[in-house]
C-alpha positions as CSV (number, residue, x, y, z in Angstrom):
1,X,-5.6,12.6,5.4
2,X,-1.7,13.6,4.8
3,X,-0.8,16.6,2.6
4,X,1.1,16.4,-0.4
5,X,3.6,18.5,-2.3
6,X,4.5,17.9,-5.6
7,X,7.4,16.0,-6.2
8,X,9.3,17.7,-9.2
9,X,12.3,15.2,-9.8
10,X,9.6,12.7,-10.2
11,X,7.9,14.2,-12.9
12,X,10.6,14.8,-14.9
13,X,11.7,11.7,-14.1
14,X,8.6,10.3,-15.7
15,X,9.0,12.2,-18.4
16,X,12.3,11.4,-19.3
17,X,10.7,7.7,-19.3
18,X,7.5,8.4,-21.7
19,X,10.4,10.5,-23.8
20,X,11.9,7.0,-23.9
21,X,8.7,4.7,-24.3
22,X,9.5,3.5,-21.0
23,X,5.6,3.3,-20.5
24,X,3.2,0.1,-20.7
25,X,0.1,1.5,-22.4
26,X,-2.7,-1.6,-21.3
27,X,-2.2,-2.7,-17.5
28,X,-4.6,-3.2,-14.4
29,X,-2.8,-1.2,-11.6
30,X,-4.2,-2.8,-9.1
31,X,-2.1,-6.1,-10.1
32,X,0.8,-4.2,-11.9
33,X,1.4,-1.9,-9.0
34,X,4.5,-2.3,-6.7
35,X,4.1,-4.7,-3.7
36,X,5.6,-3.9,-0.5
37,X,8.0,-6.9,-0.5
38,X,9.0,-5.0,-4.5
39,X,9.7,-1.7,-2.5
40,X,11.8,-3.6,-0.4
41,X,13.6,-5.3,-3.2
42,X,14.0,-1.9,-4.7
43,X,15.7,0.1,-1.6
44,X,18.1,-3.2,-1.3
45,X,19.6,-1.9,-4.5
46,X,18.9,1.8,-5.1
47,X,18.5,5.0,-2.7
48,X,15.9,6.7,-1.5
49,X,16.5,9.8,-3.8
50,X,15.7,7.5,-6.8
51,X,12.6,5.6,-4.6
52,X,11.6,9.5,-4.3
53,X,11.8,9.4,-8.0
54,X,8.6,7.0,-8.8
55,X,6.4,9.0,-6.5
56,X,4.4,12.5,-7.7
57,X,3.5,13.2,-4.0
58,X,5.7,13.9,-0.9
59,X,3.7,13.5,2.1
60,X,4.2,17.2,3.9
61,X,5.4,16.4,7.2
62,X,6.9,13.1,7.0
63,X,10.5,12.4,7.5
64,X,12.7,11.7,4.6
65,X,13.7,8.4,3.5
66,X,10.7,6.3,5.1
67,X,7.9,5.1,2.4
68,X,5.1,7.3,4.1
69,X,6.8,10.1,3.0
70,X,6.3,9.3,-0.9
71,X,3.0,9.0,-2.4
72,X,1.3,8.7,-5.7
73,X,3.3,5.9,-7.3
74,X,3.7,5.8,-11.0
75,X,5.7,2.8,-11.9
76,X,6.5,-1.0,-11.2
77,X,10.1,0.6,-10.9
78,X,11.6,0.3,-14.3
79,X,8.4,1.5,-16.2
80,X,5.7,4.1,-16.3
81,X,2.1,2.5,-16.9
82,X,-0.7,4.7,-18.0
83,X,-3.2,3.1,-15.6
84,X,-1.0,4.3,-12.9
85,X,-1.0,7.5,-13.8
86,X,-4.8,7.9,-14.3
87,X,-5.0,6.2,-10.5
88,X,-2.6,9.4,-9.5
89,X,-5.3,11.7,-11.2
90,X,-8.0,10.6,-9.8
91,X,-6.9,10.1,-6.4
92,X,-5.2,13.3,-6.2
93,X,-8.4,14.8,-7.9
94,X,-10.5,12.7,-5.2
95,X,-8.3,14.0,-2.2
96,X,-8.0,17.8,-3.8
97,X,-4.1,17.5,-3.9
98,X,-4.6,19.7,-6.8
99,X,-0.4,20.9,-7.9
100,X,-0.2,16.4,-8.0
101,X,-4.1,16.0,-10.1
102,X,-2.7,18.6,-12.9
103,X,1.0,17.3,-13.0
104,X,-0.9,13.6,-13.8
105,X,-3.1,15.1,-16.2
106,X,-0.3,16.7,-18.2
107,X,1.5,13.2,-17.8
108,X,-1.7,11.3,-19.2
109,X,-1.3,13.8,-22.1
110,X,2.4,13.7,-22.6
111,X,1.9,9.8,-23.0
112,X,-1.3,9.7,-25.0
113,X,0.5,11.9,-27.5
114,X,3.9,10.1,-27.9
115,X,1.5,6.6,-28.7
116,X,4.2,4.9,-26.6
């Protein structure tokens, strides 16, 4: 199982988009989340840096600028859903990537509080 750092842009990044009520409150993940072929469509028109930027996790050892080196998505790209962010919790949570569990906790909270 690959180790994870926390990924600090991306947090504020997502906060910066529950700040805006850039969130979608009611979503299944598992159909909501990004494809591969809508990673793809993303990198086509943005860098890496702001790929890096929907991801709470950065895979420790894995070179820059390929997708295994992201992890925990957040977003469909454009907004921050709340199921996703629960799947980051408990995954991390499940996996004991501990820095990325309480950085999705304190997201769940920032987003349950603003009533986006």
């Amino acid at each position: 199982m690959p180790t994870y750092t926390l990924n600090r842009r991306a947090v504020a990044h997502a906060n910066r988009l529950i700040d805006a009520h850039h969130v979608v409150l009611d979503s299944d993940w598992g159909d909501s989340q990004p494809s591969a072929d809508d990673e793809n469509a993303f990198l086509k028109t943005h860098s890496w840096r702001e790929y890096a930027d929907w991801h709470l996790g950065l895979t420790v050892d894995a070179t820059d600028e390929t997708k295994s080196r992201y992890g925990f998505v957040f977003g469909d790209f454009r907004r921050v859903h709340r199921s996703a962010i629960i799947a980051c919790q408990y995954r991390a949570a499940e996996w004991r990537h501990k820095q990325v569990e309480l950085a999705a906790h304190r997201l769940l909270q920032r987003i349950d509080k603003s009533g986006s």
